[in-house]
C-alpha positions in Angstrom: 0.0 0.0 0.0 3.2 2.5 0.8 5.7 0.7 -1.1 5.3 0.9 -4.5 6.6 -1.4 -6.9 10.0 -1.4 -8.2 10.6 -1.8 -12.3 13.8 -2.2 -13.7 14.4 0.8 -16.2 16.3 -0.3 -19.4 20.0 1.2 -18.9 21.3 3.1 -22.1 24.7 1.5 -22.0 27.5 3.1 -23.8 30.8 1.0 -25.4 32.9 2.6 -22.9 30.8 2.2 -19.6 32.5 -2.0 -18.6 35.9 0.1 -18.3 34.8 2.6 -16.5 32.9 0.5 -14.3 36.6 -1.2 -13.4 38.5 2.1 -13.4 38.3 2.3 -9.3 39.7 -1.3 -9.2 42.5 -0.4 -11.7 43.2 2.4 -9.1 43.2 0.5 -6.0 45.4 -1.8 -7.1 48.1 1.0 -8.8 47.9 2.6 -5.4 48.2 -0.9 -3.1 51.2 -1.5 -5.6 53.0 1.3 -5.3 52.2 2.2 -1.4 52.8 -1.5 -0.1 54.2 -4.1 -2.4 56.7 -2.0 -4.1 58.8 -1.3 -0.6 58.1 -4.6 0.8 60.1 -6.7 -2.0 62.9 -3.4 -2.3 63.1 -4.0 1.7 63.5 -7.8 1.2 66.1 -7.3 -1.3 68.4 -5.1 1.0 68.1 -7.5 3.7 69.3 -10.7 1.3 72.0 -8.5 0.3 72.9 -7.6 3.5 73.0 -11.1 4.8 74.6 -12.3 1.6 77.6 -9.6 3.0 78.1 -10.9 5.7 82.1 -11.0 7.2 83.9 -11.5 10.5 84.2 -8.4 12.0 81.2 -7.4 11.5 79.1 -5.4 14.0 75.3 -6.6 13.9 72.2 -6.3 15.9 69.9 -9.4 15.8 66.4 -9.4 15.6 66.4 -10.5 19.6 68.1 -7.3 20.3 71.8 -8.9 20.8 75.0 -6.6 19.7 78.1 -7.7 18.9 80.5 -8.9 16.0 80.5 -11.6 14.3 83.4 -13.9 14.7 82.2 -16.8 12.1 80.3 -17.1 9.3 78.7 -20.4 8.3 76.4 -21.4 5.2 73.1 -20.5 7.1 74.6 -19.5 10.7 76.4 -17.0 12.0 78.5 -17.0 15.4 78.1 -13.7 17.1 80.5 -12.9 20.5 77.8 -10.5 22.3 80.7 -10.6 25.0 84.2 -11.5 26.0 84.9 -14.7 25.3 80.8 -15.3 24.9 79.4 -16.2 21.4 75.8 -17.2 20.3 75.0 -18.9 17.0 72.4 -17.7 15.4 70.8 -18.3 11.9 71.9 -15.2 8.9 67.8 -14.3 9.1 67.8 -13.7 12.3 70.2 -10.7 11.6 68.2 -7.5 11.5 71.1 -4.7 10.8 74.9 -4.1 10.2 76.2 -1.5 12.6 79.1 0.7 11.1 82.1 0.0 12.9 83.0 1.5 16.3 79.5 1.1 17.3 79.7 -1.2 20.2 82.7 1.0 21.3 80.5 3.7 21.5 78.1 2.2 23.3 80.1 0.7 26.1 
């Protein structure tokens, strides 16, 4: 009685209208691209490279917060002296930075 009835109209459709009905998606993704995926693999990258780099000598910080140089490198370890005459073996991922040198000096 208050609701009247509901017809579908016939839509004039133009050529052109399907792409610009997906021109928002196109969009979004350009923008998730650039904004997300884009630094995410760069950042991967830098951190294989890093770990590829990897010498004795080398002041690091691992991803559990440990400082110290690394004393031996292995094919997928790394030995790390956090102290003297104190090392810790820990796997190459689990390296999250290369300090420059004199950095532990610094700190101490």
């Amino acid at each position: 009685m208050f609701i009247s009835n509901a017809y579908a109209e016939a839509a004039a459709s133009a050529p052109d209208s399907g792409i610009m009905n997906f021109l928002p998606l196109f969009a979004l993704i350009a923008v998730f691209y650039f904004l997300i995926l884009r630094p995410q693999t760069k950042r991967a990258k830098e951190q294989k490279a890093m770990i590829t780099a990897l010498q004795r000598g080398d002041e690091v910080v691992t991803s559990g917060g440990e400082v110290g140089t690394v004393s031996k490198v292995y094919e997928q370890y790394v030995a790390v002296e956090i102290a003297a005459n104190l090392e810790v073996t820990v796997q190459k991922s689990a390296i999250q930075s290369v300090l420059p040198k004199g950095t532990i000096k610094a700190i101490k």
